[in-house]
MIVEXPA-860695 format. One line per 4 residues: number of its first residue (from 1); for each residue x, y, z of C-alpha. Coordinates in Angstrom, 1 decimal, m for minus. Example, Ala and Ser with C-alpha at 12.3 -4.5 7.8 and 13.67 -1.06 7.14 Angstrom:
REM MIVEXPA-860695
1 = 12.3,m4.5,7.8 | 13.7,m1.1,7.1
This chain:
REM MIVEXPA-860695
1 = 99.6,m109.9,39.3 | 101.1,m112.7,41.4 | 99.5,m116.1,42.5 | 97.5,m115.0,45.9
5 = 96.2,m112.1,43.9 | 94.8,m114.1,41.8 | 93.0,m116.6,44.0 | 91.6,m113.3,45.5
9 = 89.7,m111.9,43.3 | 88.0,m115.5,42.1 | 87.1,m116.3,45.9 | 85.4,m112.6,45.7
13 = 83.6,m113.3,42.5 | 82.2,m116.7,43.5 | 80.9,m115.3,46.5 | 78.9,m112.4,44.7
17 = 77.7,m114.8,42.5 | 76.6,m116.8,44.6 | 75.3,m114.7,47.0 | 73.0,m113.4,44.1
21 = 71.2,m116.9,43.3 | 70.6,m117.0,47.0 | 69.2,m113.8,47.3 | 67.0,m113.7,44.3
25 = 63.0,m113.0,45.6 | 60.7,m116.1,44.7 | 57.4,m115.1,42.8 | 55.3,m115.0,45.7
29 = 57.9,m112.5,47.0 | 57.7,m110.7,44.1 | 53.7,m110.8,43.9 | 53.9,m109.5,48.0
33 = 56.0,m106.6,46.5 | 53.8,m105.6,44.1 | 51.0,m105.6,46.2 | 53.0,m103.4,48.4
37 = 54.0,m101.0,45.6 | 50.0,m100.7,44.5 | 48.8,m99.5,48.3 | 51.8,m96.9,48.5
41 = 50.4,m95.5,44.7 | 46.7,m95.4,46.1 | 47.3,m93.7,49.5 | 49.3,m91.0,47.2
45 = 46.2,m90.4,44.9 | 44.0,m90.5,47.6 | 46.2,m87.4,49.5 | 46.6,m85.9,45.5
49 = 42.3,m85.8,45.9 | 42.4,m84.2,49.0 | 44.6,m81.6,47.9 | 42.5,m81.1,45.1
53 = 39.5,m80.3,47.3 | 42.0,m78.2,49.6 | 43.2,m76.0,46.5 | 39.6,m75.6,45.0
57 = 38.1,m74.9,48.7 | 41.0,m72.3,49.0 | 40.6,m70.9,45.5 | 36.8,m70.2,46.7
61 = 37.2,m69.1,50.1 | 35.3,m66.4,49.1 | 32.2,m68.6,48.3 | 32.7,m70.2,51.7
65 = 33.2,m66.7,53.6 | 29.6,m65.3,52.3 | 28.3,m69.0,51.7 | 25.6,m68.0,53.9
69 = 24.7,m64.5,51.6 | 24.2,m66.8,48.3 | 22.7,m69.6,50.6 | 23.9,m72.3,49.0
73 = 27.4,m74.6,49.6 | 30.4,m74.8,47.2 | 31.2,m78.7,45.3 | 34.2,m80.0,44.0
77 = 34.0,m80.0,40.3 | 34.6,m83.6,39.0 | 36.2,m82.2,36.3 | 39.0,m80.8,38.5
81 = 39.3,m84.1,39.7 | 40.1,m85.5,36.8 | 42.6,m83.0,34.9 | 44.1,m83.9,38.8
85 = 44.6,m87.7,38.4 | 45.8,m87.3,35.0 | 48.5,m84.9,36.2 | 49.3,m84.2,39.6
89 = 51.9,m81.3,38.2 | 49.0,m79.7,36.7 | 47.3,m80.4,40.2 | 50.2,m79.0,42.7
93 = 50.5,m75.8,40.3 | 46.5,m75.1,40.7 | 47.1,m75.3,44.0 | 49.7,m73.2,44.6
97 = 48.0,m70.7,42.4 | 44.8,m70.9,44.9 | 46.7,m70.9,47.9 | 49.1,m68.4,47.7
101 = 48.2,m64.4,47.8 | 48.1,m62.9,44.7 | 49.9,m59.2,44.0 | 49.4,m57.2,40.9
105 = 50.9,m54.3,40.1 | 49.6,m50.9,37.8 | 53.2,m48.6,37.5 | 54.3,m45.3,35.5
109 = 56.8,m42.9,36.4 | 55.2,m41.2,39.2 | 53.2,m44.5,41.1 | 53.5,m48.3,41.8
113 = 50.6,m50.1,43.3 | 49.9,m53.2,44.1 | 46.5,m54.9,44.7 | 45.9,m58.2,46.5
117 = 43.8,m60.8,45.4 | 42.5,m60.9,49.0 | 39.5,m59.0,48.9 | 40.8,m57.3,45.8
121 = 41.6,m53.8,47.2 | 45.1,m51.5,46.7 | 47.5,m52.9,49.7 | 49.9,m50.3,48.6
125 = 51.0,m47.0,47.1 | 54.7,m45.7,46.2 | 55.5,m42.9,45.6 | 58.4,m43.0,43.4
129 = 59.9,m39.2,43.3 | 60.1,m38.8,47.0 | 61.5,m40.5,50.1 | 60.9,m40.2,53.8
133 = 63.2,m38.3,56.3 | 64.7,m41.4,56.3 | 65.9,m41.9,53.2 | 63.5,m44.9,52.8
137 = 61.1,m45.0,50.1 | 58.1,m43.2,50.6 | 54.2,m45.4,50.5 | 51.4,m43.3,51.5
141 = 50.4,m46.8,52.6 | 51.7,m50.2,52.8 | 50.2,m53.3,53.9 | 48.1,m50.5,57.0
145 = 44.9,m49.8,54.4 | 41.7,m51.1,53.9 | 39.2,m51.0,51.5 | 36.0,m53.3,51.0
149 = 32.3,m53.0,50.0 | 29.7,m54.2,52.1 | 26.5,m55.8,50.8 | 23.0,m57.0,52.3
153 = 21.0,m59.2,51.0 | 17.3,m59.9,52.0 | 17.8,m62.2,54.7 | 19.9,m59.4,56.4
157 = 23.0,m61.2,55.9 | 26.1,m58.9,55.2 | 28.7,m59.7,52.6 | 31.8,m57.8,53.1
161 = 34.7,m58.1,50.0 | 37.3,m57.8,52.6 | 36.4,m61.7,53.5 | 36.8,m62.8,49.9
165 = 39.6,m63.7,47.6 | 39.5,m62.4,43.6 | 40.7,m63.2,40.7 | 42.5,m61.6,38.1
169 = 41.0,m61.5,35.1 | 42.8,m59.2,33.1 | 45.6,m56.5,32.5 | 46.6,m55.0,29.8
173 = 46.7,m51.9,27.1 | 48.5,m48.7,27.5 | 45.9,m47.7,30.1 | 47.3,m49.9,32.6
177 = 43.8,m52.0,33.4 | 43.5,m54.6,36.0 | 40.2,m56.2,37.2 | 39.6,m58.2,40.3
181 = 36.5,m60.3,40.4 | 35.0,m61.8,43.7 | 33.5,m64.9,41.2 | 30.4,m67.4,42.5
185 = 29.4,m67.9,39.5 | 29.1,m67.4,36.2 | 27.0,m65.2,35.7 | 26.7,m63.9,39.5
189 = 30.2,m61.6,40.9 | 32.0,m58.2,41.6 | 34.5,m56.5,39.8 | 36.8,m54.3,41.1
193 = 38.5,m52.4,38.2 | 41.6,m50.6,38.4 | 42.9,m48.5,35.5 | 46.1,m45.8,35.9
197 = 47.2,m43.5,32.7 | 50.8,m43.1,32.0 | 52.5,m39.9,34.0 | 49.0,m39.4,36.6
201 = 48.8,m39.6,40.4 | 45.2,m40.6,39.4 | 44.0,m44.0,40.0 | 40.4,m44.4,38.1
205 = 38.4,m47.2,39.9 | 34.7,m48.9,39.1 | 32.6,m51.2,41.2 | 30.6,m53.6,39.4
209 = 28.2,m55.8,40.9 | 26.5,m58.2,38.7 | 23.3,m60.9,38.7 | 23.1,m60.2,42.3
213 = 19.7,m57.7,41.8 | 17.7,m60.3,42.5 | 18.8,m61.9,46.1 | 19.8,m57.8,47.7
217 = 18.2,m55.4,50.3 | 16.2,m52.9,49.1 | 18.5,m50.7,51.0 | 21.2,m52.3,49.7
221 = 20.1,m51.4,46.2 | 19.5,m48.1,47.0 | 22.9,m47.6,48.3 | 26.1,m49.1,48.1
225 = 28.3,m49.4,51.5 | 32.2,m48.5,51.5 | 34.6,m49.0,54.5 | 37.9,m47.1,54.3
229 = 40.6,m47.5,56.9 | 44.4,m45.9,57.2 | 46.8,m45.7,59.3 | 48.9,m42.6,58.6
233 = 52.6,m43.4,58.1 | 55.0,m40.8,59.6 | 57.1,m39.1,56.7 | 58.8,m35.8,58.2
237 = 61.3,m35.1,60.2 | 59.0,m32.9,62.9 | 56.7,m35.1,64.2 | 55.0,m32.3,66.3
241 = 54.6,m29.9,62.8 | 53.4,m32.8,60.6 | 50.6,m34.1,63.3 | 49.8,m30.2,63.1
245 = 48.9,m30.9,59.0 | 47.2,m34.0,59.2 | 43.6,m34.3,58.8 | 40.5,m36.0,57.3
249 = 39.2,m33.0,54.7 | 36.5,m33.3,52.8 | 34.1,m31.2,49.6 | 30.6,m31.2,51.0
253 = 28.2,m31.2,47.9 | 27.1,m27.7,48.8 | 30.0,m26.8,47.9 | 31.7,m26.2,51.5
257 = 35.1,m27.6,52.6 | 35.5,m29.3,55.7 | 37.8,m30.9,58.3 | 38.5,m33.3,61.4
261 = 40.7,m32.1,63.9 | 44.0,m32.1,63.6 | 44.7,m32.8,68.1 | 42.7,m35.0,69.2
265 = 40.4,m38.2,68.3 | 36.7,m36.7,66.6 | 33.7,m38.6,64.9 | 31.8,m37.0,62.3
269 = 28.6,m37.5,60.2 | 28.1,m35.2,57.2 | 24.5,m35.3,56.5 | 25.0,m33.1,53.7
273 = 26.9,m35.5,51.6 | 30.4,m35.1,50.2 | 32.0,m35.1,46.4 | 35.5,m36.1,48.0
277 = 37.1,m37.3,51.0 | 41.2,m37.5,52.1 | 43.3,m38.4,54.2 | 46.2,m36.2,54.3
281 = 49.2,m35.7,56.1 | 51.6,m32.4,55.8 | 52.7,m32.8,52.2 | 50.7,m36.0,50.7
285 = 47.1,m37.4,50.5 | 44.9,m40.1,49.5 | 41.9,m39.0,48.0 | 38.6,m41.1,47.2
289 = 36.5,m39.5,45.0 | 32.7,m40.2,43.4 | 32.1,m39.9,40.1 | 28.6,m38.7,41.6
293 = 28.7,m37.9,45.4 | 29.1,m39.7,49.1 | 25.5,m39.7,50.8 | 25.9,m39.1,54.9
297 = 29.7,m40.1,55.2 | 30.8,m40.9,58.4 | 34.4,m40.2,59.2 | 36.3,m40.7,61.9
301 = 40.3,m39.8,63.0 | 42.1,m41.1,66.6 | 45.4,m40.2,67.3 | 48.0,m42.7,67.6
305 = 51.2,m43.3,70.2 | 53.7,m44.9,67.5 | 56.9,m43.8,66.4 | 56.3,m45.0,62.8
309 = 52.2,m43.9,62.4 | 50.0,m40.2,63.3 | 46.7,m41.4,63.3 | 44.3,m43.7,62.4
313 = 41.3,m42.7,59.5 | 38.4,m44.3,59.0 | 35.2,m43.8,56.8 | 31.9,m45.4,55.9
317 = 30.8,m44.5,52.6 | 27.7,m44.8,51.0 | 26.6,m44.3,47.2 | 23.9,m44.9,44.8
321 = 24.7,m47.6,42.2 | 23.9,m46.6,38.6 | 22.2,m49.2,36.3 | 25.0,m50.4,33.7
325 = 25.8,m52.9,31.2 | 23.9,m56.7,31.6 | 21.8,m55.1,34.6 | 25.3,m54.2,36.3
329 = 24.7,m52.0,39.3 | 27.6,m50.0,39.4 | 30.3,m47.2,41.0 | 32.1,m44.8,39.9
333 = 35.2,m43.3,41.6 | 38.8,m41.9,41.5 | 41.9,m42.3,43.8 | 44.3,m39.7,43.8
337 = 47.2,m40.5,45.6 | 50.6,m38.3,45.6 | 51.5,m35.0,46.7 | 49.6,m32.0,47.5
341 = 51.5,m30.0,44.3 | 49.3,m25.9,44.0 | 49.1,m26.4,39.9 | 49.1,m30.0,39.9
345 = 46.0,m30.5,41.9 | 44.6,m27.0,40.1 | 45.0,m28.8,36.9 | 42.9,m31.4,37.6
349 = 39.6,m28.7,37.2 | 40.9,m27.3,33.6 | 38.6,m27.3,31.2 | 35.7,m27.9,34.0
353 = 33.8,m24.8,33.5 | 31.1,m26.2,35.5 | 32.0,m25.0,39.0 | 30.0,m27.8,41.1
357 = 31.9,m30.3,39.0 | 35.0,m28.7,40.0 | 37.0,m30.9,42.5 | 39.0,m27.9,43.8
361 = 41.5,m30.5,45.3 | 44.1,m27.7,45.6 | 41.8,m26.8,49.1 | 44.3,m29.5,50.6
365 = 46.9,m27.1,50.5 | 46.4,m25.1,53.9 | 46.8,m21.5,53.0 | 45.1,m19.9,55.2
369 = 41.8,m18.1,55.9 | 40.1,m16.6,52.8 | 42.0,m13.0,52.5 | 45.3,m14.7,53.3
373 = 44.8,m17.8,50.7 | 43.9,m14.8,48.2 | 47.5,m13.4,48.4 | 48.8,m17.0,48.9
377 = 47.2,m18.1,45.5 | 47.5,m14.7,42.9 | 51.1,m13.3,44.8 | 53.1,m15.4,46.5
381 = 52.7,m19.0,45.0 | 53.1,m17.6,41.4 | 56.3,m15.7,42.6 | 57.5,m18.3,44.3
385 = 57.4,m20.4,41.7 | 58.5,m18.0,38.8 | 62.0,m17.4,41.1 | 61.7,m21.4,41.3
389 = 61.9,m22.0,37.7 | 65.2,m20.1,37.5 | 66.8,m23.3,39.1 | 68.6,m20.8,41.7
393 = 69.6,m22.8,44.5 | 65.9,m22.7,47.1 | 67.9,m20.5,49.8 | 68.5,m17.8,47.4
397 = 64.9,m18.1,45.6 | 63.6,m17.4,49.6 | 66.3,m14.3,49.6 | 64.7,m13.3,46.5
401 = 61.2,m13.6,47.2 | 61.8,m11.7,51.1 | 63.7,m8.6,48.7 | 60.5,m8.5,46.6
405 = 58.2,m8.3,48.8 | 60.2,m5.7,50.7 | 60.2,m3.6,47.7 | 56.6,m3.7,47.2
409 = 55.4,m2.7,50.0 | 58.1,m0.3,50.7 | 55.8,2.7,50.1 | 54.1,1.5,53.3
413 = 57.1,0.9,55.0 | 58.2,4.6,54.5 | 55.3,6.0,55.2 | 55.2,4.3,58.4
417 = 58.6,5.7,59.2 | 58.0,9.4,57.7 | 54.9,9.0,60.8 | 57.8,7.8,63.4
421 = 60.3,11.0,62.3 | 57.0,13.7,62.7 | 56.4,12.4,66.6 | 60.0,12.0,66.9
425 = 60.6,15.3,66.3 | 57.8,16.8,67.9 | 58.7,15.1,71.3 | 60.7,18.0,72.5
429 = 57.3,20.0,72.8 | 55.4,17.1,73.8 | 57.6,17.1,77.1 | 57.3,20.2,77.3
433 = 53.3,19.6,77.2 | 54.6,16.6,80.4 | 56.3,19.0,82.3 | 53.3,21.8,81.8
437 = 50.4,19.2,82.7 | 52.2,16.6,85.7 | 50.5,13.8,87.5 | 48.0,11.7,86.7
441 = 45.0,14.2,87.9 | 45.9,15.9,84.4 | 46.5,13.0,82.6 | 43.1,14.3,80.5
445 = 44.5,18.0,80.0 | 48.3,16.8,79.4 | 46.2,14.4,76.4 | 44.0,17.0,75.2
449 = 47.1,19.4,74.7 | 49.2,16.8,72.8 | 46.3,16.3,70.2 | 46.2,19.8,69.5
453 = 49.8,20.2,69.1 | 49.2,16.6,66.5 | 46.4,18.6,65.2 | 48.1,22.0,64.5
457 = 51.4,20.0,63.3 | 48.7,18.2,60.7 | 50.5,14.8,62.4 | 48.2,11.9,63.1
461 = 49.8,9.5,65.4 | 47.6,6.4,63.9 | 49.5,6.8,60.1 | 52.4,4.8,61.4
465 = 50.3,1.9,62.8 | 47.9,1.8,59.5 | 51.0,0.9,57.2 | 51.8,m1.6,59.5
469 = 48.5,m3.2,59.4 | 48.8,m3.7,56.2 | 51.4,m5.4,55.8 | 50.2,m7.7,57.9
473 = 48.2,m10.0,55.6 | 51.3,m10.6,53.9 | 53.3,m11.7,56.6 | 50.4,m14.3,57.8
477 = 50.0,m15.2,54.0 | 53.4,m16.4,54.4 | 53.4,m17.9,57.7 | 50.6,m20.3,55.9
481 = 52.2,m20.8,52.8 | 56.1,m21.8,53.8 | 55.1,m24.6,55.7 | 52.4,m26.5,53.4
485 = 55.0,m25.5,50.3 | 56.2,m29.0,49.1 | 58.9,m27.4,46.8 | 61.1,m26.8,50.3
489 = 61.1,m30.1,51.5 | 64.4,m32.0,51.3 | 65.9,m28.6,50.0 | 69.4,m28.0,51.6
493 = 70.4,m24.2,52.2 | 73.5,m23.5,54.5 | 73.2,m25.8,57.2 | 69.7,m26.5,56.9
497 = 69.6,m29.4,55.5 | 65.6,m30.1,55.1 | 64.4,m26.2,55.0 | 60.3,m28.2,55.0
501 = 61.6,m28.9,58.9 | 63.4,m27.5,61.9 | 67.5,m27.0,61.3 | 68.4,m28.1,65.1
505 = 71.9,m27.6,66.2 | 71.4,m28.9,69.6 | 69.5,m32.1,70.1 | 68.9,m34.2,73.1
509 = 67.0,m36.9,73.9 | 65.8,m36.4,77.6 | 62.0,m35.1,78.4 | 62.6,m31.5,80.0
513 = 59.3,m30.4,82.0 | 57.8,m26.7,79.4 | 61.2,m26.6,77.3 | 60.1,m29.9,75.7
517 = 56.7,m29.1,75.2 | 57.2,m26.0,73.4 | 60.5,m26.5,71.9 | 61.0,m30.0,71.3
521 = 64.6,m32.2,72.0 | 66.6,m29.4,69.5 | 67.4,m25.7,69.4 | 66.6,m24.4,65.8
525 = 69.3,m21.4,64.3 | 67.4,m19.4,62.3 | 64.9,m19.5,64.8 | 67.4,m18.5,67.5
529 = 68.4,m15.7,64.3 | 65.1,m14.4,63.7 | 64.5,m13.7,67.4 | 67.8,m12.1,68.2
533 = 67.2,m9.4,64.9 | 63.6,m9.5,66.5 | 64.6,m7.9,69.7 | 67.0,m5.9,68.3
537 = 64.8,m4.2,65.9 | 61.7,m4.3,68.9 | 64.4,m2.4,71.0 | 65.6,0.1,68.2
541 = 61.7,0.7,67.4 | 60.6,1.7,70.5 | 63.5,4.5,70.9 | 62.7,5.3,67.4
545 = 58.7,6.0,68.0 | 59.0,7.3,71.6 | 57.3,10.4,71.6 | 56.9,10.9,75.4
549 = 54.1,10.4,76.1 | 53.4,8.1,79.1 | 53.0,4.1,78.6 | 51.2,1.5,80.1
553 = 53.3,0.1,83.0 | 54.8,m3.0,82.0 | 54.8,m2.1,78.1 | 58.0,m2.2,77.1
557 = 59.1,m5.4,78.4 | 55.9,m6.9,76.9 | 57.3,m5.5,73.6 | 60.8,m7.1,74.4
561 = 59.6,m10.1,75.6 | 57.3,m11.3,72.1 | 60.1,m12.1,70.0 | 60.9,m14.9,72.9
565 = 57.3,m15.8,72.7 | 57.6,m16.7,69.0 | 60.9,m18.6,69.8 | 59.1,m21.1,71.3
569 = 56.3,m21.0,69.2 | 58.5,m21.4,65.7 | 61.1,m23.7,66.5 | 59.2,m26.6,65.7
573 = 58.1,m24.7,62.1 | 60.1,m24.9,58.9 | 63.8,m23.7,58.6 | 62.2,m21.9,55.6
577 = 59.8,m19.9,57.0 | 62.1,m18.9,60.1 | 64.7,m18.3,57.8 | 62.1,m15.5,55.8
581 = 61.3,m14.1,59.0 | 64.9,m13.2,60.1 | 65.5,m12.0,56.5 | 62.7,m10.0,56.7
585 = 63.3,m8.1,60.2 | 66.6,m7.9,59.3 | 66.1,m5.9,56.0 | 63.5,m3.8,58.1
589 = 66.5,m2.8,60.6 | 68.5,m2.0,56.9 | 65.5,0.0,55.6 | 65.0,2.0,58.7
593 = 68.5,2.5,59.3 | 68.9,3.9,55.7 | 65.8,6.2,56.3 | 67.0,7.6,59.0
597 = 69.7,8.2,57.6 | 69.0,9.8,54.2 | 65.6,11.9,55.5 | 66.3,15.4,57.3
601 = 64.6,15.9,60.4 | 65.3,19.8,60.7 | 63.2,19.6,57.4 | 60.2,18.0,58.9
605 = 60.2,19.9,61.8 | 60.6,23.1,59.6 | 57.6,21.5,57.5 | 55.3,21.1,60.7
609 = 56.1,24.2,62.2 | 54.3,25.9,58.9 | 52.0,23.6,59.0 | 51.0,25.0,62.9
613 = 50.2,28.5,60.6 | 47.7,27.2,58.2 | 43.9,27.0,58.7 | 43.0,23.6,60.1
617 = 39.9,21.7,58.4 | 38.3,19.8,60.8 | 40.0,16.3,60.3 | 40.9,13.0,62.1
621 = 43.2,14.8,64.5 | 40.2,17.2,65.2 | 37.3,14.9,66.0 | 40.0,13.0,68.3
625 = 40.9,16.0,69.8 | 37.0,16.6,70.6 | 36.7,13.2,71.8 | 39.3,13.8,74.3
629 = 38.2,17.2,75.6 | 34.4,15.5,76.2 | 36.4,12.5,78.1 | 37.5,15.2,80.4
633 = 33.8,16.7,81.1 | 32.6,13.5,81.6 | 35.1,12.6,84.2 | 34.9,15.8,85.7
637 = 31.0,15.6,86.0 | 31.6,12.2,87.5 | 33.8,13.5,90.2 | 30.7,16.0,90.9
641 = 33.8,18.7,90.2 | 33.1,21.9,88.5 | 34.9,22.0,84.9 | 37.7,24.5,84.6
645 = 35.9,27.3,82.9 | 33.8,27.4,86.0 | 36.6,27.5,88.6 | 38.0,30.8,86.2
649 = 35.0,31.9,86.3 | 35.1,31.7,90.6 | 38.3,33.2,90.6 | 36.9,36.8,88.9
C-alpha cells in the first residue's frame, strides 16, 4: 500500500468516528424515543383487542343471526381477552379459525362429502365411480344445495340453521361420525350428526335440539320444519332424454308412489304424508328419508334455461321430534345419495319383512306401468344381468338378450305366421268371392261369404293378430327398461360410444324449425337402422298377409309411414334400445323368411280343403259369421229394402 493510500483510509476513519460522537441521541432524545416506541406498542394491542372481539363476534355469528330467538346479546369473554394479550399468535390463529369457512369431509370408496360449518349442512356429494358426459367428475350436488331447519319460538320469531355457523365437535371411529353443533350455550344448541359406513351410498343423519323445550312454539314442538333445495346438475349427454327422467318422486305413507312432472314447473302438497322424498335425475338421486314419516310435504320442481342445470327442487318438510337423551327433541333420517342400481336399491329392504317399513327405493327406477314393470323385474332385469356377469362386451350381452327373447316367444311368432300362410293361401278363392260379390252395395254379402269360406277352412283371421299382441308387453317392457338401465351408460359398442344416449353421426348446431324439435342437432344410426329394417319388414308384411280383401283407403301408406313416425320419436332415446329394436325387426325378417321358406303351402291348403269336409261346431268363425249376416238385415231394413229371400221369393 503506498503513501496516499494510506492517508485515505485514516481521513475516512476519523470522519466515521467522528461523525458518530456527533450523532449520538442525548437522553432526552432517547426518553422522546421511548415514549414513541410505548404509543406504537399500545395502538397495536389496542387493534390485537379489537380483533379479538371481531374473531369471537365471527365465531358466534350464529348467536348474533338468531340473537333475537334466544333474546338476549352475545359478550366478549374476558378470558379470551386475556389468553389474547398474552399471545397474539394464539390470538390471530383463533381468529382465523372463526373467520374462515369450515369443510369436513366423511369418504369411503363409493362417496366424498363435505359439510360446511356454515349452517352445518352437506355442500356436496361425489360420486367417485362415475363421471359426467364430460369426463368431469360427477357431484349430484356441489356448492347448488340447501339444507336447514327452521324453528319458532314463542314470540313468533323464526330461527333458521342456514343463518348460523357450527362447530365441529367430533369425528372419528370406523363409522365415519361428524357432528356439527349450532352452540349458544352450554347447555342450550343443535347437533347435526353425520355418520357414513364403509362401502354405502347411505348417509345416516340425526337432528338434535337440546335445552331449547322451554323458550319454543307449541307448534314448533309438535313439528319440526325442514327446507330442502337443489338445483339439478346436467350429467348426460341428451339433454332432451335426461329432462324426460327427472322428477321429484316420492313414498306416500299409504303406501302409494308419487311424482312431479317431469315438463313443466308443478307445486304439490301431499296431505297424506310421505316416508321418502328424491330428487332424481335419469340415472342418480338424492333421497331424504325419515326414520318415522314427512307430515304434509310440500314439494315443488321449476324448470330451468341453463346449459349446466334441469331444474330446480324444492321441499318443506315437517316431522315430529321424538323425546331423547337429556330432554333432546330429536330427528331421525337417512340420505341416500348415488345411483339408481335395480339390486342395490332392492337390497336396502332385505331382511325387512314388514312391508310398510319397506323403503322400496328400487320404485326410482322407471319401468313402466304395473304389467310391464312385472316383466321388467322377474325377466328382463335378471337376464340382463346374468348375460352381464359374463363380462361379454355390452353390445353382444344386448345381441344376446334380443336372440333370447326371440326364442321364447317364437311359438307365438310362428303361430302368427302359420295364421298369415292359411289367408295367404286362401286368397285365390277370396278373389274369387271379389269378383262374385263387386261394388260396394255388396260389400256386406262379399263379407259374409269370406267368413264362411274362414269358417269352412276352420281359419280365423284374428290368430295372427293375438300372437302379436302378446308380444307386445315385452317389447314396451323393454322400451322402459333400456333407457333407465345404468349398466349401458358409458358402454362403447361399434361406434356408439355411450349406448345410455344417442350415437349421432351428423351434428349441427343451427335451430331448424320441426326437425330440431323432434330430432335434435344429430342424426342417430341405429335409429336411422331400425327404421330402414322397419319399413322393409312393414312392406314385406303386408304382401305377406294380403288376403284380398278390400282396405281402408289410405292404409297402406299409414302402415309405411310409422316406422318414420318412430324415427323421430327414438332418435333422442338410447343407442341401446334403438340398437334392440333394429336387432329385433331384423331377426323377425330372418324368422319369417326362414318360415316361409321351410313350411309347405300346398300342404296347408291340402289341410284346409279337408278341413271344408268336416262338420263345423259352432265357433269363433261362426258367431262372426252370424254377426255379419245380421249387419246386412239391419242395413237392409234401414234402407226400407226387402232382404234377399224376399226378392227370390218375388221372382217365383
Amino acid at each position: 500500500m503506498d503513501k496516499n493510500t494510506g492517508i485515505g483510509f485514516v481521513l475516512i476513519a476519523a470522519i466515521v468516528i467522528g461523525f458518530t460522537v456527533l450523532m449520538k441521541p442525548s437522553q432526552e432524545e432517547l426518553a422522546k424515543e421511548q415514549r414513541y416506541q410505548d404509543s406504537i406498542q399500545n395502538v397495536q394491542a389496542k387493534q390485537v383487542k379489537d380483533d379479538i372481539k371481531t374473531a369471537d363476534s365471527a365465531d358466534n355469528a350464529s348467536k348474533s343471526a338468531v340473537g333475537e330467538f334466544f333474546e338476549t346479546n352475545t359478550q366478549v369473554s374476558n378470558d379470551t381477552v386475556a389468553v389474547a394479550d398474552s399471545d397474539s399468535l394464539a390470538v390471530n390463529a383463533f381468529k382465523q379459525q372463526s373467520n374462515a369457512e369450515q369443510i369436513v369431509s366423511l369418504e369411503n370408496e363409493k362417496i366424498k362429502i363435505n359439510i360446511s360449518s356454515k349452517g352445518g349442512q352437506m355442500i356436496s356429494a361425489q360420486l367417485k365411480e362415475y363421471n359426467t358426459y364430460k369426463g368431469d367428475s360427477l357431484y349430484l350436488f356441489k356448492n347448488d344445495a340447501r339444507f336447514a331447519l327452521e324453528l319458532m319460538n314463542k314470540k313468533g320469531v323464526t330461527l333458521n340453521t342456514s343463518e348460523a355457523v357450527f362447530r365441529v365437535i367430533k369425528s372419528s371411529g370406523n363409522e365415519q361420525t361428524v357432528v356439527m353443533r349450532m352452540n349458544y350455550s352450554e347447555n342450550q344448541y343443535i347437533d347435526f350428526i353425520y355418520a357414513l359406513a364403509p362401502d354405502d351410498y347411505m348417509v345416516k343423519f340425526d337432528i338434535a335440539v337440546v335445552g331449547m323445550q322451554d323458550m319454543l312454539s307449541v307448534d314448533c314442538l309438535e313439528r319440526f320444519k325442514l327446507n330442502w333445495n337443489q338445483n339439478l346438475r346436467r350429467q348426460e349427454k341428451s339433454e332432451k332424454n335426461e329432462q324426460r327422467y327427472a322428477r321429484i318422486h316420492y313414498k306416500g305413507t299409504d303406501g302409494s308412489f308419487e311424482e312431479l312432472s317431469d315438463s313443466h314447473d308443478e307445486s304439490k302438497e301431499v296431505p297424506t304424508g310421505a316416508k321418502w322424498v328424491a330428487f332424481k335425475d335419469q340415472f342418480f338421486a338424492s333421497v331424504l328419508i325419515a326414520d318415522n314419516e314427512f307430515t304434509s310435504p310440500t314439494l315443488n320442481t321449476m324448470m330451468l334455461q341453463s346449459e349446466d342445470y334441469l331444474k330446480s327442487y324444492s321441499a318443506s318438510l315437517y316431522f315430529k321430534p321424538t323425546l331423547g337423551e337429556k330432554g333432546a327433541l330429536v330427528g331421525g333420517f337417512k340420505y341416500f345419495l348415488g345411483p339408481l342400481e335395480y339390486y342395490m336399491l332392492k337390497g336396502y329392504d332385505d331382511g325387512v319383512k314388514d312391508n310398510a317399513q319397506q323403503l322400496e327405493l328400487d320404485k326410482l327406477i322407471p319401468l313402466g306401468w304395473s304389467l310391464f314393470r312385472i316383466i321388467n323385474q322377474y325377466f328382463i332385469i335378471p337376464l340382463f344381468n346374468m348375460l352381464e356377469n359374463t363380462g361379454m362386451q355390452m353390445g353382444l350381452v344386448i345381441l344376446l338378450l334380443t336372440v333370447i327373447v326371440k326364442i321364447i316367444i317364437s311359438p307365438l311368432t310362428y303361430k302368427s305366421f302359420m295364421s298369415s300362410a292359411k289367408m295367404r293361401v286362401l286368397k285365390p278363392q277370396v278373389d274369387e268371392l271379389n269378383e262374385k260379390y263387386p261394388g260396394q252395395e255388396k260389400a256386406m254379402e262379399r263379407q259374409k261369404a269370406v267368413m264362411q269360406l274362414y269358417s269352412q277352412a276352420g281359419v280365423n283371421p284374428m290368430s295372427g293378430c293375438i300372437p302379436m299382441l302378446l308380444q307386445m308387453p315385452i317389447l314396451l317392457a323393454l322400451f322402459s327398461f333400456f333407457p333407465s338401465a345404468i349398466e349401458l351408460r358409458h358402454e362403447s359398442f361399434l361406434w356408439a360410444s355411450d349406448l345410455s344416449t344417442y350415437d349421432a353421426i351428423i351434428e349441427w348446431n343451427t335451430n331448424i324449425p320441426f326437425i330440431s324439435n323432434w330430432l335434435g342437432n344429430h342424426l342417430s344410426l341405429f335409429c336411422i337402422l331400425m327404421t330402414v329394417t322397419n319399413v322393409i319388414y312393414t312392406k314385406f308384411n303386408m304382401d305377406a298377409t294380403n288376403t284380398g280383401q278390400q282396405q281402408m283407403p289410405g292404409m297402406k301408406w299409414m302402415m309405411m309411414f310409422m316406422p318414420v313416425v318412430f324415427f323421430f320419436v327414438l332418435n333422442n332415446y338410447p343407442s341401446g334400445l334403438t340398437y334392440y329394436y333394429f336387432l329385433s325387426t331384423l331377426m323377425t325378417i330372418i324368422i319369417t323368411l326362414v318360415c316361409r321358406w321351410v313350411i309347405d303351402e300346398d300342404k296347408v291348403l291340402a289341410k284346409l280343403e279337408e278341413n271344408k269336409k268336416k262338420p263345423k261346431k259352432k265357433g269363433f268363425m261362426a258367431r262372426l259369421q252370424e254377426q255379419a249376416e245380421q249387419a246386412q238385415r239391419t242395413q237392409q231394413q234401414q234402407k226400407g229394402k226387402p232382404s234377399s229371400t224376399a226378392n227370390k221369393k218375388k221372382k217365383k
